[in-house]
C-alpha positions in Angstrom: 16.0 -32.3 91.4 17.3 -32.0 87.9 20.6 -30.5 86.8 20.8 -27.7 84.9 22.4 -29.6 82.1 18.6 -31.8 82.1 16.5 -28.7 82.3 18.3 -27.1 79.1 17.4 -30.6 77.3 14.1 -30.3 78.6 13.7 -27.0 77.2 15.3 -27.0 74.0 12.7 -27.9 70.9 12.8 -31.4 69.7 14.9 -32.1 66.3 12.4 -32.4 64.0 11.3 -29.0 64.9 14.3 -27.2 64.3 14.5 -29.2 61.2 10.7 -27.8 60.2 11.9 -24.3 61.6 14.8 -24.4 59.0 12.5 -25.7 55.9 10.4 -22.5 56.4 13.1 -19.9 57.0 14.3 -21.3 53.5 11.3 -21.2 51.7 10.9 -18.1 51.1 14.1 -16.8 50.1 14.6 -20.2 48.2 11.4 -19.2 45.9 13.0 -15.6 45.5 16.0 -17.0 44.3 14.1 -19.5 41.9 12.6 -16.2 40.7 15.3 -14.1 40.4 17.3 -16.7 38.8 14.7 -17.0 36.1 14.7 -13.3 35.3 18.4 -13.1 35.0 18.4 -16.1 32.4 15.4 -14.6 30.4 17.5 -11.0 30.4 20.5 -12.7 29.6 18.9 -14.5 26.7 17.4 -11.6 25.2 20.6 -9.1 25.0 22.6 -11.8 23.6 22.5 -13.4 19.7 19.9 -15.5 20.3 17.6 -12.9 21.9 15.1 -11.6 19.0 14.2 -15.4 18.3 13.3 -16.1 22.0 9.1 -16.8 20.9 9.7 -17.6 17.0 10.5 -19.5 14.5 13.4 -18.6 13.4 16.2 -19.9 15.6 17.1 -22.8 12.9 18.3 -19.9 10.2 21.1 -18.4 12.1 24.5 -19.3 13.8 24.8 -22.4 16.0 21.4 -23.5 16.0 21.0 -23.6 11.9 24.5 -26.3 12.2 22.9 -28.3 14.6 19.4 -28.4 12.8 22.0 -29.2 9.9 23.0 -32.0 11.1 19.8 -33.5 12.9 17.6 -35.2 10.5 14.4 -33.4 12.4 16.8 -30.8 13.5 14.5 -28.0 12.0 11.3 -29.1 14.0 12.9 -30.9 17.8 15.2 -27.8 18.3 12.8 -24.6 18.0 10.1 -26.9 19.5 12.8 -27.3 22.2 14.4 -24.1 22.7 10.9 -22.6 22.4 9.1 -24.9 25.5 12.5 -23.8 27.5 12.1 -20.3 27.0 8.3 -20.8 28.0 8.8 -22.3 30.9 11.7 -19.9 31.8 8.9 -17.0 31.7 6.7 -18.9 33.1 9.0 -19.1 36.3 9.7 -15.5 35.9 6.5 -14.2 35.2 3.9 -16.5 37.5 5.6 -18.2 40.0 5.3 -14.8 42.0 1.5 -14.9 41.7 1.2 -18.7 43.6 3.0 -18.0 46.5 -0.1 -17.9 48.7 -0.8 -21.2 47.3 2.5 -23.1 47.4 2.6 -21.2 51.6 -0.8 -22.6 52.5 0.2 -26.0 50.6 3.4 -26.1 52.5 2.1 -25.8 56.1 -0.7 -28.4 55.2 2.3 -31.0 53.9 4.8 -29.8 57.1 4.5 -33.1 59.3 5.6 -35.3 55.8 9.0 -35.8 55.4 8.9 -35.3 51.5 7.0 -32.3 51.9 9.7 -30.9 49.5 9.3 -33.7 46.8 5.2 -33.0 47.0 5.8 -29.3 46.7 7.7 -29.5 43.7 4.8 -31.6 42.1 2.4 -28.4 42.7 5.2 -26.3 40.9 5.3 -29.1 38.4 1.6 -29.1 38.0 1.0 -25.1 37.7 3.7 -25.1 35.1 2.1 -28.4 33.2 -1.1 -26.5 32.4 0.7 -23.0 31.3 2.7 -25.0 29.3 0.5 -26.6 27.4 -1.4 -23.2 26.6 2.0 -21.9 25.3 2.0 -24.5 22.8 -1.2 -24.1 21.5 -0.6 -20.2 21.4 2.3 -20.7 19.7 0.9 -22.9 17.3 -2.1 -20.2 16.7 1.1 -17.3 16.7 3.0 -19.4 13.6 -0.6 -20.1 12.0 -0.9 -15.8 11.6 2.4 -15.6 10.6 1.9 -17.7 7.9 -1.3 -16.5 7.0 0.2 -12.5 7.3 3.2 -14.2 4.6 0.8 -15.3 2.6 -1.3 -12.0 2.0 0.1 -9.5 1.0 -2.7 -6.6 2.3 -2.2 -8.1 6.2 1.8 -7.4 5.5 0.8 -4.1 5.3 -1.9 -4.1 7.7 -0.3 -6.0 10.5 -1.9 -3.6 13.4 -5.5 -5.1 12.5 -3.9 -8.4 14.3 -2.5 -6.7 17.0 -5.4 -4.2 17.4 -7.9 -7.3 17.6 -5.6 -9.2 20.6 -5.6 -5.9 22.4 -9.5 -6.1 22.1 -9.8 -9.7 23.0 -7.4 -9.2 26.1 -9.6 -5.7 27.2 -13.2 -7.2 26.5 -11.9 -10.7 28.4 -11.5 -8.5 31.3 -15.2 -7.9 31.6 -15.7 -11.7 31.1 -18.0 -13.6 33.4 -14.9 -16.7 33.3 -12.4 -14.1 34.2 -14.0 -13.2 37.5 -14.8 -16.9 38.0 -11.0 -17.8 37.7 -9.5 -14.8 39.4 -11.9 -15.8 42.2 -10.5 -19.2 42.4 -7.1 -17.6 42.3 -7.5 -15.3 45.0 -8.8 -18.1 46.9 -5.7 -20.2 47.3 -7.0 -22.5 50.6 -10.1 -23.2 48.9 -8.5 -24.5 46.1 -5.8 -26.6 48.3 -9.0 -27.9 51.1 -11.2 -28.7 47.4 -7.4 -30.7 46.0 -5.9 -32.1 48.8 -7.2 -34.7 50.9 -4.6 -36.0 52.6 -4.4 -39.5 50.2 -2.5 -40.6 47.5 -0.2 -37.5 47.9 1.7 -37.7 45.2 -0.9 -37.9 42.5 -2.9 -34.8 44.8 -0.3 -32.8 44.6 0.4 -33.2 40.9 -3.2 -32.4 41.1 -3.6 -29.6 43.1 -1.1 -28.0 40.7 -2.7 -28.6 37.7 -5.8 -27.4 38.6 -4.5 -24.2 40.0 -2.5 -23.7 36.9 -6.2 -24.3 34.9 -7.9 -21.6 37.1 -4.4 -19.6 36.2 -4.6 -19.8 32.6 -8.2 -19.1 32.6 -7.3 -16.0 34.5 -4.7 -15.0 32.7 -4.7 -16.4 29.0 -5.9 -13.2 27.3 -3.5 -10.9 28.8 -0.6 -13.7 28.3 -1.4 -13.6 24.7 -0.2 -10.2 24.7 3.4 -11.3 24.8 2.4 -12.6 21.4 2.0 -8.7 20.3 4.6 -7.1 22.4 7.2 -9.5 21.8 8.1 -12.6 24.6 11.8 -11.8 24.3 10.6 -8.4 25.9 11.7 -8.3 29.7 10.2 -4.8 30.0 7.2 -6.3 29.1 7.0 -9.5 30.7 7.9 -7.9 34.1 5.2 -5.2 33.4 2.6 -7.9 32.3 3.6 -10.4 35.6 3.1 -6.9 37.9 -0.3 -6.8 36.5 -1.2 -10.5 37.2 0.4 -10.6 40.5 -1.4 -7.3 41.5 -4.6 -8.9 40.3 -4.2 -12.5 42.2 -2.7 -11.1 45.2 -3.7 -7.5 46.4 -6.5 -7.3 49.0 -8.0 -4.9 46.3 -6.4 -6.6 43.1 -9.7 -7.8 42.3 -11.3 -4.5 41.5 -8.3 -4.0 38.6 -9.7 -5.9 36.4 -12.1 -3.5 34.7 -9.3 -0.4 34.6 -7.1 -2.8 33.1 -9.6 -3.3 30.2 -10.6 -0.3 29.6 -7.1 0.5 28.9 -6.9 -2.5 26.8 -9.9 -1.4 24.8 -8.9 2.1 24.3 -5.0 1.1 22.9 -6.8 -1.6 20.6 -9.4 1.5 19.4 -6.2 4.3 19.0 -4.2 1.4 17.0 -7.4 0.6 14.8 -7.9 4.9 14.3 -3.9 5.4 13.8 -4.2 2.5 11.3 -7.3 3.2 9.6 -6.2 7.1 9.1 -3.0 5.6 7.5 -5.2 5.0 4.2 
């Protein structure tokens, strides 16, 4: 007969349980923090000196940053190009990391027996942020290419709301978009996406994987109303917490699926009072 000293070792879970029952009571608060701690950086940024230069170019003609860009011989192109990919990826963290959560939960249980399931996790985070990053740049690059284009003509200086007018259009008529349902589909279907990514070899390089190609079905999702910030200003918390409500509601509700089309239909109709208030300016 066993001692009651035996039978509390025989009942209490085995280590590497309590060690798994620890990584998921952490997770979640863990991601909330990562969240949170992005938002307070982005606010922080954009109430201080720096903050009306958070998506443009002009970061090398003022204070600090016009020294160092001084001082660098390709100071004036590494630094904005720099400053500008932090700030991305700052909003980024802000703004979307909210919206995988199902993902990076399903991903987690799958990857729970693996000791470096934390490693392979932060290669999906790594591999989400990869793709939106890389649409930032070429948005930016398309952003500075209209800037120029509005500096070299004088009528669009005048007429900036024809610019702004058209991205609200694109953003509202992309809502009605045969790709956008595809992608949201895709999004709202996170263990689809990890059962088509992950098969259990070569982990690493599947997880990288599995992140990319989320972030892919993300952007095509989500590119038209991200281009928005381009209108609205990125160094706009208001906005970027409005615009990652939207998304989030759109990936994530049981019925964010059917938002798309109110969503552009309010789109459409501020592009069509912007174009009126604009044209009656004549």
């Amino acid at each position: 007969m066993r001692s009651g000293a035996e039978r509390r070792r025989a009942a209490a879970p085995p280590a590497d349980a309590m060690r798994t029952t620890r990584h998921d009571a952490y997770f979640l608060p863990l991601m909330g923090l990562l969240t949170a701690a992005a938002w307070l950086t982005l606010w922080i940024w954009s109430v201080g000196p720096y903050g009306r230069y958070l998506d443009h170019g002009d970061w090398t003609r003022i204070g600090v940053a016009a020294s160092i860009c001084a001082a660098l011989g390709a100071g004036a192109t590494l630094l904005p190009a720099l400053l500008y990919v932090v700030g991305w990826v700052l909003m980024l963290a802000a703004m979307m990391l909210p919206t995988t959560l199902p993902l990076l939960e399903i991903y987690r249980r799958l990857a729970r027996p693996r000791p470096d399931r934390g490693g392979l996790l932060a290669l999906v985070v790594a591999g989400y942020l990869a793709a939106w990053t890389v649409f930032g740049l070429g948005a930016h690059g398309l952003d500075w290419l209209l800037h120029a284009l509005i500096d070299g003509n004088p009528w669009l200086t005048f007429n900036g709301w024809i610019i702004g007018a058209a991205v609200l259009a694109l953003a509202g008529g992309f809502q009605f978009s045969a790709l956008k349902h595809r992608c949201l589909d895709k999004c709202r279907s996170p263990l689809a996406v990890v059962l088509e990514h992950w098969q259990g070899r070569a982990h690493r390089r599947q997880a990288l994987r599995l992140g990319l190609a989320h972030g892919l079905y993300c952007v095509g999702c989500c590119w038209a109303l991200m281009l928005l910030m381009f209108v609205v200003g990125a160094g706009s918390v208001g906005w970027m917490m409005a615009l990652g409500a939207v998304m989030a509601a759109e990936k994530n509700l049981p019925w964010g699926g059917r938002l798309s089309a109110p969503i552009g239909a309010v789109l459409l109709g501020s592009a069509a009072l912007i174009a009126a208030r604009g044209l009656t300016a004549f």
